[in-house]
C-alpha positions as CSV (number, residue, x, y, z in Angstrom):
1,X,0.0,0.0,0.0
2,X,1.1,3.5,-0.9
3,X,2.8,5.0,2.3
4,X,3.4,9.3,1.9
5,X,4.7,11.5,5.1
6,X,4.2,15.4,6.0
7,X,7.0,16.4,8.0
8,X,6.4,20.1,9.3
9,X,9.2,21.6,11.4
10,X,7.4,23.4,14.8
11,X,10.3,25.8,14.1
12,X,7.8,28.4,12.2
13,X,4.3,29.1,11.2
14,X,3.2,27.0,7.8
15,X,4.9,28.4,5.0
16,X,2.7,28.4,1.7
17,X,5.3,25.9,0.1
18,X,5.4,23.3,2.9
19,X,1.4,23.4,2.0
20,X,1.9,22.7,-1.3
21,X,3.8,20.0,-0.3
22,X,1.1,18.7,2.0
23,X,-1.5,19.0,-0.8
24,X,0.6,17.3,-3.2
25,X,1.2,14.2,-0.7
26,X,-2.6,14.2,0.2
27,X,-3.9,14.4,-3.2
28,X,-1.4,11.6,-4.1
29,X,-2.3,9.2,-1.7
30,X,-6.1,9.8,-2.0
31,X,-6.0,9.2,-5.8
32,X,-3.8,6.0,-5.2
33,X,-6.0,4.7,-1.8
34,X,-3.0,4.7,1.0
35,X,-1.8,6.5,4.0
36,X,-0.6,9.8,4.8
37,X,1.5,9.9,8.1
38,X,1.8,12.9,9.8
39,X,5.3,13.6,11.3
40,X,6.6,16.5,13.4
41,X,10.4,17.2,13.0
42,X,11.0,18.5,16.5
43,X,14.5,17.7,16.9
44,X,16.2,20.9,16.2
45,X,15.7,21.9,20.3
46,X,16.6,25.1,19.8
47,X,14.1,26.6,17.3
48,X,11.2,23.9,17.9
49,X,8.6,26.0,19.9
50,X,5.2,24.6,21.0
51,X,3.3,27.4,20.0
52,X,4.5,26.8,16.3
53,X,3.1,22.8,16.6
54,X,-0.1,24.3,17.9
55,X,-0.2,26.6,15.2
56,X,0.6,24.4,12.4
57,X,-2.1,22.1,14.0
58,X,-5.1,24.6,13.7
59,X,-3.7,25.8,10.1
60,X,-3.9,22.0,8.6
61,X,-7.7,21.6,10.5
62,X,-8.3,24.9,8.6
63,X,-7.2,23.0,5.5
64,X,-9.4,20.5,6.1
65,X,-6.8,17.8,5.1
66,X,-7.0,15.0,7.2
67,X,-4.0,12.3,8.2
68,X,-4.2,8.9,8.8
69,X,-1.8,8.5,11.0
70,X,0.2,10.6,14.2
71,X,1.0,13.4,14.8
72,X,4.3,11.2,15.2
73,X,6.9,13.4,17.1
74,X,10.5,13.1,16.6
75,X,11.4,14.0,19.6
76,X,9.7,10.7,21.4
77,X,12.0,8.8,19.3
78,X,15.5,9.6,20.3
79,X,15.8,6.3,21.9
80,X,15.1,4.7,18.4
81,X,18.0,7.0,16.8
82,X,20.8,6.2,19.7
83,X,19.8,2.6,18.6
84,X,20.0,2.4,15.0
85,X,23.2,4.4,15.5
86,X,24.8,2.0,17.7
87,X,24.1,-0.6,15.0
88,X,25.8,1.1,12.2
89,X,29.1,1.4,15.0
90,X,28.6,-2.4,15.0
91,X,28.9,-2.7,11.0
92,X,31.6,-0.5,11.0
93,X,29.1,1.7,9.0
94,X,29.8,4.9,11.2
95,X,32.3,6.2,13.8
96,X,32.7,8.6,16.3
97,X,34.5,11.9,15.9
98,X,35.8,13.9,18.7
99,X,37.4,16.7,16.4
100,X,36.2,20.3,17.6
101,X,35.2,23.2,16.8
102,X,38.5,24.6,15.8
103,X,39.4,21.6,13.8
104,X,36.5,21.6,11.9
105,X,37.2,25.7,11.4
106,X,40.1,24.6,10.0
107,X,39.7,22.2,7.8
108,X,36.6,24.2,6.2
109,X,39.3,26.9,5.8
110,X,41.8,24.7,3.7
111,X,39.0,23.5,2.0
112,X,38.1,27.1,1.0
113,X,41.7,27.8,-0.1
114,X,41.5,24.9,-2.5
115,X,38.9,25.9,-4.0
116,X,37.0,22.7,-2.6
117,X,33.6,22.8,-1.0
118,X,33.5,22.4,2.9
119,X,33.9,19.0,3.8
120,X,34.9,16.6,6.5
121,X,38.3,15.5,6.1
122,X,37.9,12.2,7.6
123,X,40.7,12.7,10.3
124,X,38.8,10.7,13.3
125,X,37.9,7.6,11.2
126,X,41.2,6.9,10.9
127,X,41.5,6.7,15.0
128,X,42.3,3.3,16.3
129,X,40.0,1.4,18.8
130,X,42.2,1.7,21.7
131,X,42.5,5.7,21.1
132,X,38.4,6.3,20.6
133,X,38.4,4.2,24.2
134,X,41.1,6.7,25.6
135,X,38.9,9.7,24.6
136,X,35.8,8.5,25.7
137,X,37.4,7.6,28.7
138,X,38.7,11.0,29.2
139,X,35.0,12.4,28.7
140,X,35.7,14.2,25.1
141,X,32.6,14.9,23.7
142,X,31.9,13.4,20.3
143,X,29.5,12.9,17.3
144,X,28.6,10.0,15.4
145,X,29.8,10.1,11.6
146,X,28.5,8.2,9.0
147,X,31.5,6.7,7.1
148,X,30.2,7.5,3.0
149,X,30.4,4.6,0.6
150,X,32.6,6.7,-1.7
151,X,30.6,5.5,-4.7
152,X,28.3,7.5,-7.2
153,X,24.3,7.7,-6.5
154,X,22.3,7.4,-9.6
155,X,18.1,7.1,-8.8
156,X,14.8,8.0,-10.5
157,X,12.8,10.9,-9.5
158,X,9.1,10.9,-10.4
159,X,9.4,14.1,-12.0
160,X,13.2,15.4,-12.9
161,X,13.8,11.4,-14.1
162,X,17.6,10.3,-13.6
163,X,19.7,11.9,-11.3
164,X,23.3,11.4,-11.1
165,X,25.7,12.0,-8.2
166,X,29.3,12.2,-8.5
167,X,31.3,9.5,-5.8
168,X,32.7,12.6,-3.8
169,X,29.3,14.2,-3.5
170,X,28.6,12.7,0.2
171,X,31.2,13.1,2.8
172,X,30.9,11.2,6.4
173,X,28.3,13.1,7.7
174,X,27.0,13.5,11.6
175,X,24.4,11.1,12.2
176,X,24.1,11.8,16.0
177,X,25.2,15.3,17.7
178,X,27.0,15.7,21.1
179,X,23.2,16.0,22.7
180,X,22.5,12.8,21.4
181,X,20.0,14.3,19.1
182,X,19.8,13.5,15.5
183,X,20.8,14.8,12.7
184,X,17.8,15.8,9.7
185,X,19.1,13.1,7.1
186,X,19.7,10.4,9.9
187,X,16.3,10.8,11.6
188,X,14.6,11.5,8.6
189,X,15.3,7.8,7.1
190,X,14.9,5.6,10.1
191,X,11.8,7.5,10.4
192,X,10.8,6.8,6.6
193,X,12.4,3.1,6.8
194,X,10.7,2.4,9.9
195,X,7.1,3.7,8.8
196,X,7.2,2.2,5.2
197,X,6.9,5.1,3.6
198,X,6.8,4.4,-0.2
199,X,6.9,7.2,-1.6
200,X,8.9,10.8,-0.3
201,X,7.7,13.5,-2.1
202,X,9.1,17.1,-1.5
203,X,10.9,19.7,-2.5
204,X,13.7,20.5,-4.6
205,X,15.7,22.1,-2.2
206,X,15.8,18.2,-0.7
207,X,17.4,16.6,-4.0
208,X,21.1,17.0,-2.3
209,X,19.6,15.2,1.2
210,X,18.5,12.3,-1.3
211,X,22.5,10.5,-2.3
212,X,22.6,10.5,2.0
213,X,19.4,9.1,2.7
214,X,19.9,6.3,0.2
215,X,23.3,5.5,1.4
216,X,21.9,5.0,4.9
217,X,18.8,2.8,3.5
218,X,21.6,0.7,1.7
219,X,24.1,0.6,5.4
220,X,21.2,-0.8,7.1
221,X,20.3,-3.3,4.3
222,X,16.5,-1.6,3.4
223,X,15.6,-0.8,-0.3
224,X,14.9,3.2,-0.4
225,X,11.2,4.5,-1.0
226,X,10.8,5.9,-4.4
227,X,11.4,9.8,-4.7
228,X,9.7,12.7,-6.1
229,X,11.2,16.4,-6.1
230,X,8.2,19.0,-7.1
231,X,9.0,22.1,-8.0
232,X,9.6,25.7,-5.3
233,X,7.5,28.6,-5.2
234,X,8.8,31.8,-6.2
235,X,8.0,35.6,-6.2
236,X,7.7,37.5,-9.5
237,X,11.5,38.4,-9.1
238,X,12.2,34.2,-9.7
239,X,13.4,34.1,-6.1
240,X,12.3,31.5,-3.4
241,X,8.8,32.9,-1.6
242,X,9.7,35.0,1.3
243,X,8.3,37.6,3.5
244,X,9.6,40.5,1.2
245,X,7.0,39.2,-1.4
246,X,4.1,39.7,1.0
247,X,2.0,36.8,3.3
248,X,3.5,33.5,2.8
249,X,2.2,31.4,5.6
250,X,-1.0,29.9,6.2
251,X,-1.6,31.5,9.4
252,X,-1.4,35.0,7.5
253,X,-3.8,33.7,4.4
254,X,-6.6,33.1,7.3
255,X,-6.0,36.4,9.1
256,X,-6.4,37.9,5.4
257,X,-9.8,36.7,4.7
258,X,-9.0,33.9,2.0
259,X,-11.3,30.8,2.1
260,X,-9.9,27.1,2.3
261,X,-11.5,26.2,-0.7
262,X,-9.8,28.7,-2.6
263,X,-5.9,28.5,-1.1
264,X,-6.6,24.4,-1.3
265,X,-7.9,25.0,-5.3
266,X,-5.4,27.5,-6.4
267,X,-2.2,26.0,-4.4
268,X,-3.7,22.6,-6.0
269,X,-3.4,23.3,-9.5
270,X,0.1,25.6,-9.7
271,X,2.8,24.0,-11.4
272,X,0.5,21.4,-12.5
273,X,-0.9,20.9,-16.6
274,X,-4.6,21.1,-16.0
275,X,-8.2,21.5,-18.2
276,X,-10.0,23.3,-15.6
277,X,-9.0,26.3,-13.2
278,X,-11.6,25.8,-10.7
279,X,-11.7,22.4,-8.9
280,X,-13.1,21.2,-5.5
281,X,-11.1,19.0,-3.5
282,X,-12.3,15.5,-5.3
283,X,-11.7,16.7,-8.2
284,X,-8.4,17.7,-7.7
285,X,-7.8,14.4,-6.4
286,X,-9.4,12.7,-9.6
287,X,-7.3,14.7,-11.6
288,X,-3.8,14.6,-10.1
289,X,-0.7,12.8,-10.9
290,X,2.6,13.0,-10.3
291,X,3.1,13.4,-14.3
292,X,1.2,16.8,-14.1
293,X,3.7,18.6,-12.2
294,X,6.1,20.7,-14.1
295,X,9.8,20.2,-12.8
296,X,9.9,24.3,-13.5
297,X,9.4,26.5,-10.7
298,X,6.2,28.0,-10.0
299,X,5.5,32.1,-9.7
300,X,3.2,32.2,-6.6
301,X,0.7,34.7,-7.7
302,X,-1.3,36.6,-5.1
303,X,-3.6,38.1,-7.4
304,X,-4.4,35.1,-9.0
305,X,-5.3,34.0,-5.6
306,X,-7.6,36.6,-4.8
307,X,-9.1,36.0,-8.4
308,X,-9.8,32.3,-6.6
309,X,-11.2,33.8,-4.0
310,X,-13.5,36.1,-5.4
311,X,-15.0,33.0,-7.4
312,X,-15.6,31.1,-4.4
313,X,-17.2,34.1,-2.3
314,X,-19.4,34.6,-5.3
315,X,-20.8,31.1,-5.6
316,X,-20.5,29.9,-2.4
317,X,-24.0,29.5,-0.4
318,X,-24.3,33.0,1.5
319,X,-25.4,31.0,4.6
320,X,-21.6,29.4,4.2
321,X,-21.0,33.0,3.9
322,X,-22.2,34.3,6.6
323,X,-20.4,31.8,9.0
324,X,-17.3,32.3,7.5
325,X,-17.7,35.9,8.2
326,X,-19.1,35.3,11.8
327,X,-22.0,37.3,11.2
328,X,-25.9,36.8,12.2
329,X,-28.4,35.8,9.2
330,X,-30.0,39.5,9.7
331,X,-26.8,40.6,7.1
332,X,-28.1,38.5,4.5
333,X,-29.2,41.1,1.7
334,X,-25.9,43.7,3.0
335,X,-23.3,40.8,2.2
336,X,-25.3,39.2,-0.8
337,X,-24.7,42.8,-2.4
338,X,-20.7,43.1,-0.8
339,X,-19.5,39.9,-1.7
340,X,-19.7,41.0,-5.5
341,X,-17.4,43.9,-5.1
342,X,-15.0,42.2,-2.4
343,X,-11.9,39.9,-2.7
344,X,-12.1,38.8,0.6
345,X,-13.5,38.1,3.6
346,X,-11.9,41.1,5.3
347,X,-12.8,43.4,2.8
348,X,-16.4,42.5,3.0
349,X,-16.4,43.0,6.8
350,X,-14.3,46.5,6.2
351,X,-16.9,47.6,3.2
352,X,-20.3,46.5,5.8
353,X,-18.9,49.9,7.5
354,X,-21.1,52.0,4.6
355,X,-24.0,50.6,6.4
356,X,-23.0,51.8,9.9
357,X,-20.1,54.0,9.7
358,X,-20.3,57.7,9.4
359,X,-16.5,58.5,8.5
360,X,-16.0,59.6,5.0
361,X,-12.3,58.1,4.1
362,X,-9.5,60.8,3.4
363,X,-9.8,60.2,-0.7
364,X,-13.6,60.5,-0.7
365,X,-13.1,64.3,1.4
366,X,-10.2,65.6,-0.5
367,X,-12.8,64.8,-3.8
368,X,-15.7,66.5,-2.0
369,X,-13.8,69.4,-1.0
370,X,-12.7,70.1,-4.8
371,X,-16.4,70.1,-6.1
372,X,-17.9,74.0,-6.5
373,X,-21.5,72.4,-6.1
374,X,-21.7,70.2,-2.9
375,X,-23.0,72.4,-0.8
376,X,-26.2,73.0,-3.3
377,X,-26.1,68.6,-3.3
378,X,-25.7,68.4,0.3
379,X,-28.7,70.5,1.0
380,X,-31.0,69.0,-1.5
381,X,-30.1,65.5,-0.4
382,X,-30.8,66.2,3.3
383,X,-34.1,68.5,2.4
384,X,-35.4,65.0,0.3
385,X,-34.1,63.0,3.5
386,X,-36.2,65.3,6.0
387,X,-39.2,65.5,4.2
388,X,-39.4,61.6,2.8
389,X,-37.2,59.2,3.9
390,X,-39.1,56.5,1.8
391,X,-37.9,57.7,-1.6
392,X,-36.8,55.8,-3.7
393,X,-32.9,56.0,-5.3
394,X,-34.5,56.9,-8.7
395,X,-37.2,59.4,-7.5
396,X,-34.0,61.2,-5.6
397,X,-31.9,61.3,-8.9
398,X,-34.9,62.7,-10.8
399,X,-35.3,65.1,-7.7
400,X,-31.8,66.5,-7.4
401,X,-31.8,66.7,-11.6
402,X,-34.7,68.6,-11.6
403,X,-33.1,71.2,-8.7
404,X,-29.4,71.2,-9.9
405,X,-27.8,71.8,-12.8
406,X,-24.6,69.3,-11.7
407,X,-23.6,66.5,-14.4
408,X,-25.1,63.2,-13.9
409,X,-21.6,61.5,-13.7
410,X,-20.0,64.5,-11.1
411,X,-23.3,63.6,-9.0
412,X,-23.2,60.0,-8.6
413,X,-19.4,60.2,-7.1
414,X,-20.4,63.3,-4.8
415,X,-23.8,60.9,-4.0
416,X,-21.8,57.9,-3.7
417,X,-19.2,59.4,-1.1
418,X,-21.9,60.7,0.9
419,X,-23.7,57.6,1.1
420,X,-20.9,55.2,1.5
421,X,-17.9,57.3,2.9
422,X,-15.7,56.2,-0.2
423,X,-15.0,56.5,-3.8
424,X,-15.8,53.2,-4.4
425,X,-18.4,50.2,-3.9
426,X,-21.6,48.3,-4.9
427,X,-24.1,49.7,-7.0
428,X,-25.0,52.7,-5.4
429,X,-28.9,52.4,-6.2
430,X,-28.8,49.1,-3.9
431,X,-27.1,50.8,-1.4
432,X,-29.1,53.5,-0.9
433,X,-32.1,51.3,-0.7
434,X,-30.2,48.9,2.5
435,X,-28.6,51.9,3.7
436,X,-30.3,53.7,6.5
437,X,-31.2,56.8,5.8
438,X,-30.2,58.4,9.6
439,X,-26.7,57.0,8.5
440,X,-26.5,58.9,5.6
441,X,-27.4,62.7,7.9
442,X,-24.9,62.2,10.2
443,X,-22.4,61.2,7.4
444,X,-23.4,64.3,6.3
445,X,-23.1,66.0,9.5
446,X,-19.7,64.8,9.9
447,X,-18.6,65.8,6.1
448,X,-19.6,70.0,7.0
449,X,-18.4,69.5,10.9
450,X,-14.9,68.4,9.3
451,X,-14.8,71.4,6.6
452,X,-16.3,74.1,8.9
């Protein structure tokens, strides 16, 4: 049975590419009927907070993409890693290295001045059995290395196809720290060898982890789960995501207003060779395979997002809506008419101040305080309000036409300002009829109080 892992670090809030990755997995396994483990990568003690695994916990419920198995922690399993590292002393597969921190300074530094990549030179593997006792006994502190097969690493991706690495590509890298913690690569394969995952699919940023992980499979005499690298999200300046492109974590997309169903549609279909834009989540599964992901990086698109998201607001039941929102059925008619001129949740909350609000926004005032005949609109309006505050949005059109001489399209902005506090907005006619009309005075009231 198919076999797929998400392995968050609690070192963060959810990054917009590690869901990728989790959508990916999840549509995977649900199109081929297997298992999706849920692991948390909690060794790095230093940066692994509980507030980020709390975090990461409500953002995938908000996802609404469900494991079958865990939350597996990493950090119950150091036992495990001591043990399988002790076996590989046994086979002479590792060794432990007592070089320090200025050894390791300066071989990095002679590598440098070759013109060689920073590597482990290999100095402790070369220590005899008597001398590793000597040290031990003398309480040096030491790490375990894993001693590299020296040979080349050829396997097939499910996307880039044949990857080749050169014999020298792996040195003998730490498989246990001086804490007894692990290291990623170490943990992350008796983790993957020990759950049967089949299939690891990722990142490219993990294709250099790969040559290590399949070394270790081979040291402890396991056949390696088949790997797939998908393409990294970028910015439009072809560089990986980051905050200097704007919100990139999931935790950010919720506080924005954007709905699961459109992050989960849009993140579902980018880098992927599709018919249709707009999918639900089963057909997304229906649809995927690995063979529809391009190996080319993908532009992460924000707008195309909030295209996604205006769709979904759209069509969406407005009861769905409304819940969403957190607002009582009573708002019905007020957010039927917002939704079609919002993005996102946020903005429909932040346009329902027309209906109660009585601030007119700095851009609507400087554009009221430019226009020769407000004062002759302003009086007609609230003389029509006064006198019958039943009129209709037509009759007060035909009203202020008839007792004006300001152009039609100069009247609509100076009436649409006054109503809604803003350049910009639903159809003003629909408005004015949800709006109340008391609103609409002391919006007034405030415009001449702030002019006076």
């Amino acid at each position: 049975m198919v076999r797929v892992r998400f392995a968050p670090s609690p070192t963060g809030y959810l990054h917009i590419g590690n869901t990728r990755t989790l959508l990916i997995n999840y549509l995977f396994v649900r199109a081929r009927g297997g298992s999706l483990v849920l692991r948390i990568e909690d060794t790095d003690i230093e940066r692994s907070e509980a507030r980020y695994e709390a975090s990461i916990m409500e953002d995938l419920q908000w996802l609404g993409i469900a494991w079958d198995e865990g939350p597996i922690r990493q950090s119950d399993r150091l036992d495990i890693y001591l043990d399988y590292a002790a076996i590989l002393l046994e086979k002479d597969a590792a060794y432990k290295c007592f070089c320090t921190i200025e050894d390791l300074e300066q071989m990095r530094g002679d590598s440098l001045k070759k013109g060689e990549p920073p590597r482990y030179n290999g100095t402790c593997k070369l220590l005899s059995a008597d001398a590793v006792k000597s040290m031990e006994q003398e309480g040096r502190p030491y790490v375990i290395r894993f001693k590299s097969l020296e040979k080349p690493i050829a396997f097939t991706d499910y996307i880039h196809g044949k990857i080749d690495f050169p014999r020298d590509h792996v040195d003998d890298f730490i498989l246990m720290k001086q804490e007894h913690t692990p290291s990623y690569n170490f943990a992350v394969t008796i983790d993957d060898m020990l759950m049967g995952i089949t299939h690891v699919i990722r990142g490219a940023d993990h294709v250099s982890n790969t040559p290590k992980q399949i070394m270790l499979f081979e040291a402890l005499g396991h056949k390696p789960p088949q790997y797939a690298h998908h393409s990294l999200l970028t910015g439009y300046d072809k560089k990986p995501l980051s905050k200097r492109h704007g919100v990139t974590n999931i935790r950010g997309f919720r506080g924005s207003g954007i709905l699961t169903s459109a992050l989960t549609n849009y993140v579902g279909i980018i880098g992927r060779n599709v018919k249709k834009e707009l999918m639900d989540m089963e057909e997304l599964i229906n649809t995927f395979s690995l063979d529809s992901l391009s190996s080319s990086d993908s532009v992460f698109d924000m707008d195309k997002l909030l295209w996604f998201n205006k769709e979904y607001m759209r069509n969406i039941p407005v009861e769905l809506l409304l819940k969403d929102l957190g607002l009582t059925p009573d708002l019905k008619e007020k957010v039927l008419l917002l939704r079609e001129n919002a993005r996102t949740l946020n903005e429909i909350k932040d346009l329902l101040s027309i209906f109660d609000g009585i601030d007119i926004d700095g851009e609507g005032t400087a554009f009221l305080k430019e226009q020769k005949n407000i004062r002759t609109i302003i009086e007609v309006v609230e003389a029509i309000l006064k006198s019958d505050k039943n009129i209709t949005f037509d009759q007060l059109i035909q009203e202020l036409q008839n007792t004006t001489n300001v152009k039609r399209r100069d009247m609509f902005m100076m009436l649409r300002i006054i109503f809604t506090g803003r350049k910009s907005g639903p159809p003003l006619g629909d408005i004015f009829r949800l709006i109340s009309k008391d609103i609409i005075m002391k919006r007034i009231t405030r415009f001449i109080s702030s002019i006076s």
